[in-house]
TITORFI-153568 format. One record per residue: residue in one letter; x, y, z of N, C-alpha, C in turn. Coordinates in steps of 0.1 Angstrom, whole numbers, padded with zeros to 4 digits, always signed. Layout:
! residues N
AXYZXYZXYZ;...
This chain:
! residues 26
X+1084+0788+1370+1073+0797+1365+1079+0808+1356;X+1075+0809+1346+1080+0817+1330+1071+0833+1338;X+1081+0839+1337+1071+0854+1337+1069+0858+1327;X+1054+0861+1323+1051+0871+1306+1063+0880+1304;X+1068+0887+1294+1075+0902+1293+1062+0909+1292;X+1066+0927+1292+1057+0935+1296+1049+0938+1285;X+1056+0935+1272+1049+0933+1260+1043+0927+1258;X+1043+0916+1256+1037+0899+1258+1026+0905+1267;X+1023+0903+1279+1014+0910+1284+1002+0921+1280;X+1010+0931+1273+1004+0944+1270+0995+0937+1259;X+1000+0928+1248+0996+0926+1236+0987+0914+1241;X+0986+0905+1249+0975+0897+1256+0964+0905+1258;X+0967+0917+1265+0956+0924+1276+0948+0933+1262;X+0959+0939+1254+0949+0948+1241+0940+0934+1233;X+0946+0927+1230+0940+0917+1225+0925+0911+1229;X+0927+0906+1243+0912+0908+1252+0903+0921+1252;X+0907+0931+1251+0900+0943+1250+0895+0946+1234;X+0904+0941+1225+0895+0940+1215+0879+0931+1213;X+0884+0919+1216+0873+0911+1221+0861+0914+1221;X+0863+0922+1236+0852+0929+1242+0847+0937+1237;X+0852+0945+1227+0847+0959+1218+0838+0953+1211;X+0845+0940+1204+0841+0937+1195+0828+0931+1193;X+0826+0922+1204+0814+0915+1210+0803+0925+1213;X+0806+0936+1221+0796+0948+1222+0791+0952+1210;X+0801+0955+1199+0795+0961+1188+0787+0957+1179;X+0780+0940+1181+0776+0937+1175+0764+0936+1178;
């Protein structure tokens, strides 16, 4: 099993959260 790095991660998790912003804003 490959662990994410904590960047990889961070930039997954901001990336989902854009998403979400983005979807709301519309």
């Amino acid at each position: 099993m490959k662990t994410m790095s904590y960047t990889e991660s961070r930039a997954r998790y901001a990336q989902v959260l854009d998403g979400v912003v983005n979807d709301r804003e519309e």
